[in-house]
Structure formats: C-alpha cells, structure tokens
C-alpha positions in Angstrom: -90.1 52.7 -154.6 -87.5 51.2 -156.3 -85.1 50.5 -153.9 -87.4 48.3 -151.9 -87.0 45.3 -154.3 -83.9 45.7 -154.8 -81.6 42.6 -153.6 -79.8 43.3 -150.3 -76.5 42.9 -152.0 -77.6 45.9 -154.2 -78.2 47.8 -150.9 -75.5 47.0 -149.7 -73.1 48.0 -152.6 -75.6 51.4 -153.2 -74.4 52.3 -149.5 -70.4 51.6 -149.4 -70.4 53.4 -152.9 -72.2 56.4 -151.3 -69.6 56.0 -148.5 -66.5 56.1 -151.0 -68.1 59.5 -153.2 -69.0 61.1 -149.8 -65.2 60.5 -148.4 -66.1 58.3 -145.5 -64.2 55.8 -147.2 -61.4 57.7 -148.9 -59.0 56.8 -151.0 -56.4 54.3 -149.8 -58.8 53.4 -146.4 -59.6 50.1 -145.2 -63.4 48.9 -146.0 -64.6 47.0 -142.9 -64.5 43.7 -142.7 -67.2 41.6 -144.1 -68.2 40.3 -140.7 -68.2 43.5 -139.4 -70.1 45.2 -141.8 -72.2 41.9 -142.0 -72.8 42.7 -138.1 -73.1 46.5 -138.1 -75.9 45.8 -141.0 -77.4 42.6 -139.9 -76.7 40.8 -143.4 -75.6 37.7 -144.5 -71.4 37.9 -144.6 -72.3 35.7 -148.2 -74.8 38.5 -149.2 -71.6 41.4 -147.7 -69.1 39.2 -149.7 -71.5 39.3 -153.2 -71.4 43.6 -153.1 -67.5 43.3 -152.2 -67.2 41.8 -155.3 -68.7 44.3 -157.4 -66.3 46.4 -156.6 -63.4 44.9 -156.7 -64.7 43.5 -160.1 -65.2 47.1 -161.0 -61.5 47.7 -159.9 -62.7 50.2 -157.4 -61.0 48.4 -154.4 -58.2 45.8 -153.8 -57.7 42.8 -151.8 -54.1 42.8 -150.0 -54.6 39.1 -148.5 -54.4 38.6 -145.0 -54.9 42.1 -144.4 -58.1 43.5 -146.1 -60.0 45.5 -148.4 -58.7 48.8 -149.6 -60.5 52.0 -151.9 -58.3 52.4 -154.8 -56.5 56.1 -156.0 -59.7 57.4 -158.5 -62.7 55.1 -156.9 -64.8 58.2 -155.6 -64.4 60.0 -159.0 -65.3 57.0 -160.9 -68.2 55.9 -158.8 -69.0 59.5 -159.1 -69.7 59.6 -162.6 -71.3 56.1 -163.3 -73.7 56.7 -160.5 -74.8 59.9 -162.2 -75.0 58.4 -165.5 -77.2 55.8 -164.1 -79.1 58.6 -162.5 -79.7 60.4 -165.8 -80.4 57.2 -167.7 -82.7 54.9 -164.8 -84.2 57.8 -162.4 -84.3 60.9 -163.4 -87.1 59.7 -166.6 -89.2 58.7 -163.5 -89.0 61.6 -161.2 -89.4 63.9 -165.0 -92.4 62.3 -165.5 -94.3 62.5 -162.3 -92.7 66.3 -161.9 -94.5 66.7 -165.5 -97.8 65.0 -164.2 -97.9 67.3 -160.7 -96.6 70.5 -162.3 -93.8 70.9 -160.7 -91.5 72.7 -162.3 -87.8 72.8 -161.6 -87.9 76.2 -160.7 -90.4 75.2 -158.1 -87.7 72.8 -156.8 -85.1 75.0 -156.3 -87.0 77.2 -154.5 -87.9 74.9 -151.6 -84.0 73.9 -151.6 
C-alpha cells in the first residue's frame, strides 16, 4: 500500500488531521504537546514538529507561545474538503481501477456495508 512508504511525518499529519475532521480535536482544543505526542507515538519530537508545521502553515492551527498548539474555528471543515479532493484526485483512480479489474461493482459495495 501506499501509506507504507509514506514518511512518518506524513503519518503523522494523516492521523491529527483525521483527529480534527472526526472531532477528537475540535475546534478551539489544545493539540498535545510535541513530546507527548512524540511519546504516545514513539516518533522523533523533530519528525512530531515537521507535521505541526503543516498545519499551522496551512493555517489550520495556531501557536499561542508558552502555552501551546490550538485547532482554529473552520479547520475540520477545511481539512474535510481537501482530504476528499485528494481522495477523488490520488485514490479513488486506484481503488476504480482494481474494482474495474475484479468486477466489483459499486452496487456490490454497498451491499456488504
């Protein structure tokens, strides 16, 4: 898969971004710590620093010095829609494609939901 050779940084940012859409990390809430998250994941704090970034490059979250790392009003709903659009755009061509080559149809999919 994919994911596998993905950089941990990537990983890392993939999973607090799936924690902000899913609300365990709502709007206004404290991100942990990097050494804490760099603990609870068993990463680098560098490597937990590099996906903080993103998203406080993205504007997703801000930095209130001395204190910590907060999810800015509108993060989930952004994250939301450029995750999907990378979805539509990277993934779903793949997972089209070997559906095509099995035969499974969408219908089928549904059905096993």
């Amino acid at each position: 898969m994919k994911n596998q050779s993905k950089p941990v940084y990537l990983k890392l940012r993939d999973m607090i971004a799936a924690a902000i859409i899913d609300g365990r990390y709502a709007e206004g809430d404290m991100l942990p710590s990097v050494r804490a998250l760099a603990a609870e994941q068993g990463a680098n704090p560098l490597t937990v620093a590099k996906a903080y970034q993103q998203f406080q490059n993205d504007g997703l979250v801000e930095v209130q010095r001395g204190v910590g790392m907060y999810v800015v009003p509108g993060a989930a709903g952004r994250l939301r829609k450029s995750e999907r659009e990378a979805f539509l755009r990277e993934e779903w061509p793949e997972i089209r494609a070997r559906m095509d080559r099995l035969g499974v149809s969408a219908r089928e999919l549904l059905a096993e939901a």
